[in-house]
TORTORLUM-113053 format. One record per atom (N, C-alpha, C): residue number from 1; atom name; x negated, z negated, y. Coordinates in nm, 4 decimals, always signed. Atoms other than C-alpha are relative to their C-alpha. Layout:
<vexmars>
{vexmar NUM,CA,{X,Z,Y}},
...
</vexmars>
This chain:
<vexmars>
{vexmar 1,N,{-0.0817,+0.1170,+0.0125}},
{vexmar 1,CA,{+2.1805,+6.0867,-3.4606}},
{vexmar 1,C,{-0.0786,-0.1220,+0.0493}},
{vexmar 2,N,{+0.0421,+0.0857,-0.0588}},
{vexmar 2,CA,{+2.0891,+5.7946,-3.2686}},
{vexmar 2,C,{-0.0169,-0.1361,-0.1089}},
{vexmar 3,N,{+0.0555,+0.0942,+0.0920}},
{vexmar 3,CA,{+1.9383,+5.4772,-3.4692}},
{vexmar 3,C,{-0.0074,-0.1348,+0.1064}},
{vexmar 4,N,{-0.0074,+0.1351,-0.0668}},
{vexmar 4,CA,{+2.0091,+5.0768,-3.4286}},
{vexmar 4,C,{-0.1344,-0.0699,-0.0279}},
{vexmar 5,N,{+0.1205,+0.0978,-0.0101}},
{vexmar 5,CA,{+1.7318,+4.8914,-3.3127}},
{vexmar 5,C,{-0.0389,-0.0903,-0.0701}},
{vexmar 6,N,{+0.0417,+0.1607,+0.0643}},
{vexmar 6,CA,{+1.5313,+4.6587,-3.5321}},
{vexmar 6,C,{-0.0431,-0.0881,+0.0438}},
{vexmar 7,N,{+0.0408,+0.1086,-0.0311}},
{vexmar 7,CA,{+1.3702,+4.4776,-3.3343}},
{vexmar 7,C,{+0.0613,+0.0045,+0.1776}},
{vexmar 8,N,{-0.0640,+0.0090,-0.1268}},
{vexmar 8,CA,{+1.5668,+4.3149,-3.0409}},
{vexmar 8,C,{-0.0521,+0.0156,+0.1237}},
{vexmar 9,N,{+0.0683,+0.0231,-0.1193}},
{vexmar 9,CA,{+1.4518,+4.3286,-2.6578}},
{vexmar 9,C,{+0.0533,-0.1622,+0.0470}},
{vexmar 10,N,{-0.0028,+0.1468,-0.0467}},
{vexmar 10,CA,{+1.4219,+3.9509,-2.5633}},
{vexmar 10,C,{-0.0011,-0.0363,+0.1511}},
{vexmar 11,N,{+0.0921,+0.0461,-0.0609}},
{vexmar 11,CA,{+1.4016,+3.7941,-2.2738}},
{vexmar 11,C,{-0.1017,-0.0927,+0.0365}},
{vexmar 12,N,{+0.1343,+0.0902,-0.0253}},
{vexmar 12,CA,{+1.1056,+3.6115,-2.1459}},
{vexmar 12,C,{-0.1144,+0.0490,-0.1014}},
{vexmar 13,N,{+0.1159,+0.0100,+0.0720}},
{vexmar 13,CA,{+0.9091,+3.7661,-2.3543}},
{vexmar 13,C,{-0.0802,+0.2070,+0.0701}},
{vexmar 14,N,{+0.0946,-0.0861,-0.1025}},
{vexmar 14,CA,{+0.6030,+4.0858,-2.2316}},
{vexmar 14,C,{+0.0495,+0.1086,-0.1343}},
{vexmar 15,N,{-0.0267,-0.1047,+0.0196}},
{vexmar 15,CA,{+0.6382,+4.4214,-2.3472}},
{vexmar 15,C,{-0.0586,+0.1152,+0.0315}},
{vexmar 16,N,{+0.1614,-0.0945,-0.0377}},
{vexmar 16,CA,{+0.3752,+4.7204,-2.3154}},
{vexmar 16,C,{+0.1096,+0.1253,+0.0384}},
{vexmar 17,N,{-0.0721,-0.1266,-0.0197}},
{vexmar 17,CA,{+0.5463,+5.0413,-2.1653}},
{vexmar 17,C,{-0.1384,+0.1329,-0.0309}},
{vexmar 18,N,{+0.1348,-0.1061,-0.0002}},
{vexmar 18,CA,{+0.3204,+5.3395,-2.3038}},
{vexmar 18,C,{+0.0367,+0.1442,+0.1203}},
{vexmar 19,N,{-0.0145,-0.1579,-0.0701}},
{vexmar 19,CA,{+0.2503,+5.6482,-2.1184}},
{vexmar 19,C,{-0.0219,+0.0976,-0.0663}},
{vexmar 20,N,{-0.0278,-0.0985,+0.1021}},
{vexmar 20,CA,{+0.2624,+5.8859,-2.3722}},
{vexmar 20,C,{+0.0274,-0.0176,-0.1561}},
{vexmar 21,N,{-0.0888,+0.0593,+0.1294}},
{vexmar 21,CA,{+0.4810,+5.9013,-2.6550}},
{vexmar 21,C,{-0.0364,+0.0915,-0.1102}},
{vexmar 22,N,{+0.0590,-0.0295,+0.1624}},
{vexmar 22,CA,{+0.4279,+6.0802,-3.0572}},
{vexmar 22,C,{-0.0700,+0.1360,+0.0465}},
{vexmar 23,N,{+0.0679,-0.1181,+0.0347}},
{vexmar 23,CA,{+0.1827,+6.2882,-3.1103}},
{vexmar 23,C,{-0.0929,+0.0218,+0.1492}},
{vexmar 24,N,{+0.0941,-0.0132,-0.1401}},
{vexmar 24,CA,{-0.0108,+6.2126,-2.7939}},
{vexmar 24,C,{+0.0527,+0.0559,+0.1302}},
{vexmar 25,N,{-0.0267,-0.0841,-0.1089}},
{vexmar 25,CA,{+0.2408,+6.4154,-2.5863}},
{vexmar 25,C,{+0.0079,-0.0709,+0.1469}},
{vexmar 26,N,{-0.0372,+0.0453,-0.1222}},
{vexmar 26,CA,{+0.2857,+6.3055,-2.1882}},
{vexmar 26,C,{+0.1310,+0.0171,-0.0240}},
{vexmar 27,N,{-0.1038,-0.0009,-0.0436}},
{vexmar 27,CA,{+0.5741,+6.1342,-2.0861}},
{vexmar 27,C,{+0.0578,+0.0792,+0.0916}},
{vexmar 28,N,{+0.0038,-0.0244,-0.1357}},
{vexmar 28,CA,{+0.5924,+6.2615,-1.7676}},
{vexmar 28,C,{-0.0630,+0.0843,+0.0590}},
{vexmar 29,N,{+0.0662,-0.0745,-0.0594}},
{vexmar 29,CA,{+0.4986,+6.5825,-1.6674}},
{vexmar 29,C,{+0.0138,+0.0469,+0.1213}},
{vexmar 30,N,{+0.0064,-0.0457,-0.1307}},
{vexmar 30,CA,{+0.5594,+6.5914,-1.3094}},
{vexmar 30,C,{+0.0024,-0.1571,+0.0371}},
{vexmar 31,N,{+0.0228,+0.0647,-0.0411}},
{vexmar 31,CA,{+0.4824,+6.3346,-1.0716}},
{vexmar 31,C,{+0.1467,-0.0410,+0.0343}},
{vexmar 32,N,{-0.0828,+0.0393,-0.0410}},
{vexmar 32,CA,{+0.8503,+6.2811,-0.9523}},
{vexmar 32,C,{+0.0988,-0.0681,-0.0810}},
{vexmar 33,N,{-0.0623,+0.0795,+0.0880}},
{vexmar 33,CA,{+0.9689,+6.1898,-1.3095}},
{vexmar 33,C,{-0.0906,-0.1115,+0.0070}},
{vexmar 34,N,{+0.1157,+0.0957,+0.0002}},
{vexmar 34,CA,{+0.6611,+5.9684,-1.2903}},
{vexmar 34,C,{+0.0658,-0.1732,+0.1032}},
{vexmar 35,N,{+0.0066,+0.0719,-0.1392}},
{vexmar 35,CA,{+0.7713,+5.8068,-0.9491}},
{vexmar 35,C,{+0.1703,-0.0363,-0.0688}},
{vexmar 36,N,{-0.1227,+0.0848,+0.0112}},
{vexmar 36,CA,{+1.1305,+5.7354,-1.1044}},
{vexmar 36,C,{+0.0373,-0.0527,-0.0991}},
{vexmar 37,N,{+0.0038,+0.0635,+0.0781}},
{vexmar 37,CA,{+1.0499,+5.6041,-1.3577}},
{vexmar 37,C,{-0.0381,-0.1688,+0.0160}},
{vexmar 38,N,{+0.0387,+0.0741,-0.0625}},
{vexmar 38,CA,{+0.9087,+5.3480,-1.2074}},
{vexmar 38,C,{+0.0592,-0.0746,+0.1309}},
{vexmar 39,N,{-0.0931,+0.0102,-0.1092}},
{vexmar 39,CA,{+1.1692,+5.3603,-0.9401}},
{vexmar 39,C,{+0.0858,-0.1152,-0.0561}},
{vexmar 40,N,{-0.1174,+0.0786,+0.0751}},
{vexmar 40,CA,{+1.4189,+5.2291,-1.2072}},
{vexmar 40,C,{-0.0791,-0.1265,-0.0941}},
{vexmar 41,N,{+0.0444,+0.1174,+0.0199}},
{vexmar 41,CA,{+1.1956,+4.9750,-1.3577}},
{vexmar 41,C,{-0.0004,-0.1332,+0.0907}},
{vexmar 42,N,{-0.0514,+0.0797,-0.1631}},
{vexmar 42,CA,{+1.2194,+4.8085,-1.0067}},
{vexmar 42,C,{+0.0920,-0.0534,-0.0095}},
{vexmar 43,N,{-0.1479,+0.0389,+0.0296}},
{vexmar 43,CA,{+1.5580,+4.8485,-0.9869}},
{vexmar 43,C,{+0.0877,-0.0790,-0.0765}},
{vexmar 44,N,{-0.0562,+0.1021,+0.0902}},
{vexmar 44,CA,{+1.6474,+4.6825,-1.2975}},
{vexmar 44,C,{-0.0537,-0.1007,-0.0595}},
{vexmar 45,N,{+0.0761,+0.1679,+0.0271}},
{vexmar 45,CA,{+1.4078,+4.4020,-1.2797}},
{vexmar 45,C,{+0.0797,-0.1356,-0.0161}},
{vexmar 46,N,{-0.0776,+0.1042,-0.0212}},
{vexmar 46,CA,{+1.6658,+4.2116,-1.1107}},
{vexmar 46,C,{+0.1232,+0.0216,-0.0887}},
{vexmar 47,N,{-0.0726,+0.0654,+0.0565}},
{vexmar 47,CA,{+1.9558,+4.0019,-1.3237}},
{vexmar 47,C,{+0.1026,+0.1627,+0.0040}},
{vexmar 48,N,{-0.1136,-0.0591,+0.0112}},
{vexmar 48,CA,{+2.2776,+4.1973,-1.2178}},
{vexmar 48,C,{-0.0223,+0.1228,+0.1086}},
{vexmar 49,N,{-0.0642,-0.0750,-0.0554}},
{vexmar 49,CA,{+2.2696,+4.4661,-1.0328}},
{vexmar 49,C,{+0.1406,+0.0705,+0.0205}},
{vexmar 50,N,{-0.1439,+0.0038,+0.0419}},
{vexmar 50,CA,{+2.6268,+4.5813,-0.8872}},
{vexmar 50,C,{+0.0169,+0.1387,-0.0277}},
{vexmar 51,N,{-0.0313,-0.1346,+0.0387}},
{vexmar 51,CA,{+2.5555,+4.9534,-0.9251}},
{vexmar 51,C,{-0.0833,+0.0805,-0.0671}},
{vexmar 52,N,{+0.0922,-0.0863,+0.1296}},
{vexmar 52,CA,{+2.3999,+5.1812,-1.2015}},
{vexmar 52,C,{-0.0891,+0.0686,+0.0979}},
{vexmar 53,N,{+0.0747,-0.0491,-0.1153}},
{vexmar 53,CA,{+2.0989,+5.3317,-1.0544}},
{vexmar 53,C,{-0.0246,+0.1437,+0.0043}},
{vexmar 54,N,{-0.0356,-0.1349,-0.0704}},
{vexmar 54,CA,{+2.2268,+5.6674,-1.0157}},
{vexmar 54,C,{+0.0856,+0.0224,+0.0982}},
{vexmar 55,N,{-0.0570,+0.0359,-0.1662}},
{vexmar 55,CA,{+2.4881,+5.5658,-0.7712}},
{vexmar 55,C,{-0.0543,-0.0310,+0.1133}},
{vexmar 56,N,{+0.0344,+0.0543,-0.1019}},
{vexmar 56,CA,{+2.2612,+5.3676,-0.5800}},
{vexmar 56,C,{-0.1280,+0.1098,+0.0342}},
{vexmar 57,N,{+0.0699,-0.1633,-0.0958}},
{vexmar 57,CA,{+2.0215,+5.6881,-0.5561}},
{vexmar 57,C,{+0.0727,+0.0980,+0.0935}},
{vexmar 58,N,{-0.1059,-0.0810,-0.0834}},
{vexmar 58,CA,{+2.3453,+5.8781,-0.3943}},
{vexmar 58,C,{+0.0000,-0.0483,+0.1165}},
{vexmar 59,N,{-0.0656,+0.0738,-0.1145}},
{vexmar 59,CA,{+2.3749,+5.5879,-0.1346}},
{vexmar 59,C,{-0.0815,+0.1187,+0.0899}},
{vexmar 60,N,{+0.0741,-0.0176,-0.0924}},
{vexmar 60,CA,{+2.2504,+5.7245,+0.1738}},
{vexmar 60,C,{-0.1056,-0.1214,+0.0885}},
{vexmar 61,N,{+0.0227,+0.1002,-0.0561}},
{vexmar 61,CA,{+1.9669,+5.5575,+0.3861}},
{vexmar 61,C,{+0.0024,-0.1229,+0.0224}},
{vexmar 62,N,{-0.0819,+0.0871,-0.0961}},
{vexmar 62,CA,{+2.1635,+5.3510,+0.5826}},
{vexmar 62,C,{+0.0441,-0.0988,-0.1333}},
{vexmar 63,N,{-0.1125,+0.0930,+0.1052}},
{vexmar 63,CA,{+2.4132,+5.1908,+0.2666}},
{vexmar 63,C,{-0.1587,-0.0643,-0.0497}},
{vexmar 64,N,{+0.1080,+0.0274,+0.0541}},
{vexmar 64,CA,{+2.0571,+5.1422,+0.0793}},
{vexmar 64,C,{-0.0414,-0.1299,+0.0737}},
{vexmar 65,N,{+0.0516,+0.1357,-0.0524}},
{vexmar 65,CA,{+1.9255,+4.9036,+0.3178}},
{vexmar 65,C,{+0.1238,-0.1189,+0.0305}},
{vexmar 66,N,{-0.1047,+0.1077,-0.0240}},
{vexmar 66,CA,{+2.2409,+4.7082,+0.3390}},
{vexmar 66,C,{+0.0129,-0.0392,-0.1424}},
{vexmar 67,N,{-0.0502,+0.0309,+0.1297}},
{vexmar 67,CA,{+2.2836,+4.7037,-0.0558}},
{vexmar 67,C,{-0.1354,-0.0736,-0.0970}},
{vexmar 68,N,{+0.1214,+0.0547,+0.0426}},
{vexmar 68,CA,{+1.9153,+4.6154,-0.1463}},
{vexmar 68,C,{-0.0412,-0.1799,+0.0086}},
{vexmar 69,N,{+0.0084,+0.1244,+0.0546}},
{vexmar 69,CA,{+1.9265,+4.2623,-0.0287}},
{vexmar 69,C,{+0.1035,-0.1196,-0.0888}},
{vexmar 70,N,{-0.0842,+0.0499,+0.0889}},
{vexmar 70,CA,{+2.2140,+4.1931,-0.2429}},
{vexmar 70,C,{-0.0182,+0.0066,-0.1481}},
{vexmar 71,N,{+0.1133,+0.0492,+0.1202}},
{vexmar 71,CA,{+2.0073,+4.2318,-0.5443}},
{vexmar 71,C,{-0.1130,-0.0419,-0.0166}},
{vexmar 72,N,{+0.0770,+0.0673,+0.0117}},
{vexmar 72,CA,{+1.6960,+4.1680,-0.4438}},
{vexmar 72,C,{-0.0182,-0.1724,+0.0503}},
{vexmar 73,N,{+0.0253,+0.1796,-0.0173}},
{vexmar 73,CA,{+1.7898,+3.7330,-0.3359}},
{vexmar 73,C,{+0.0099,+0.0322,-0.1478}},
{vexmar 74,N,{-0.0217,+0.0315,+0.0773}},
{vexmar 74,CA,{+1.8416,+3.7686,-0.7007}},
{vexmar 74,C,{-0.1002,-0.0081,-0.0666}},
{vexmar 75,N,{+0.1619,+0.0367,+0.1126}},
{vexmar 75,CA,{+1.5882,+3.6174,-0.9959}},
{vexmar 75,C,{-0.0212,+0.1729,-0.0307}},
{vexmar 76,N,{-0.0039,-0.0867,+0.1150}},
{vexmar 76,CA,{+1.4315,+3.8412,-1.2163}},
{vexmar 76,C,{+0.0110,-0.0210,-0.1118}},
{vexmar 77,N,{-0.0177,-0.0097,+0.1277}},
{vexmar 77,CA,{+1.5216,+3.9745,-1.5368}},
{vexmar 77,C,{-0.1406,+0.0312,-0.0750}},
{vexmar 78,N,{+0.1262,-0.0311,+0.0297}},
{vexmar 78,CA,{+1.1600,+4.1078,-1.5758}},
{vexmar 78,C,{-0.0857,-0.0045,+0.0901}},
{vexmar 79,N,{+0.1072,+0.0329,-0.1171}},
{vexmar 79,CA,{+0.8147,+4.1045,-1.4407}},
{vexmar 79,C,{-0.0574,+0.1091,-0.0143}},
{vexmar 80,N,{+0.0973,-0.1309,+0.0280}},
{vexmar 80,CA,{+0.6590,+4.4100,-1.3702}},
{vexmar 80,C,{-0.1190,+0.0246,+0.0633}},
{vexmar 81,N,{+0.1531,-0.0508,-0.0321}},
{vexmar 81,CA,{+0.2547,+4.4468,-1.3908}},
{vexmar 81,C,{-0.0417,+0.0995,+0.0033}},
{vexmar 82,N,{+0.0961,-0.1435,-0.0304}},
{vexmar 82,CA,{+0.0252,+4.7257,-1.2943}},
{vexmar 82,C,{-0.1022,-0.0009,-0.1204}},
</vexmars>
C-alpha cells in the first residue's frame, strides 16, 4: 500500500539523490537503468514539459531534435550537480 509523503518536495530548495537504497542494496544494477535514470532527471529539470518521458523516448530521431528545443528555451525546475 502506497504511503503519503511527510515531508513535501519544495522548490528551490537541494536535495541529495542516493545511490543505493535500504539495506545497502544497489539501485541500479545495470548500467542502462543507470543511464536512464539520469536520462529522466534531465528531462524533467525543465518547468513543463509537453510529453511524459516515455513518449518522448518513442519519438524517433528526427521528432526528438525538433521537440527538444521546445523544452529546453524553458527555465529550470531543478539544478542538476555531479
Amino acid at each position: 500500500m502506497a504511503t503519503i509523503r511527510k515531508v513535501i518536495l519544495a522548490t528551490s530548495e537541494a536535495y541529495h539523490v542516493y545511490n543505493r537504497g535500504v539495506e545497502k542494496r544497489v539501485l541500479f544494477t545495470r548500467k542502462r537503468e543507470y543511464d536512464r535514470a539520469k536520462e529522466m532527471l534531465w528531462y524533467y529539470r525543465y518547468k513543463k514539459p509537453r510529453l511524459r518521458f516515455s513518449l518522448y523516448k518513442e519519438l524517433s530521431p528526427g521528432a526528438r531534435t525538433i521537440y527538444l528545443p521546445t523544452i529546453t528555451s524553458q527555465p529550470f525546475k531543478i539544478s542538476i550537480y555531479p
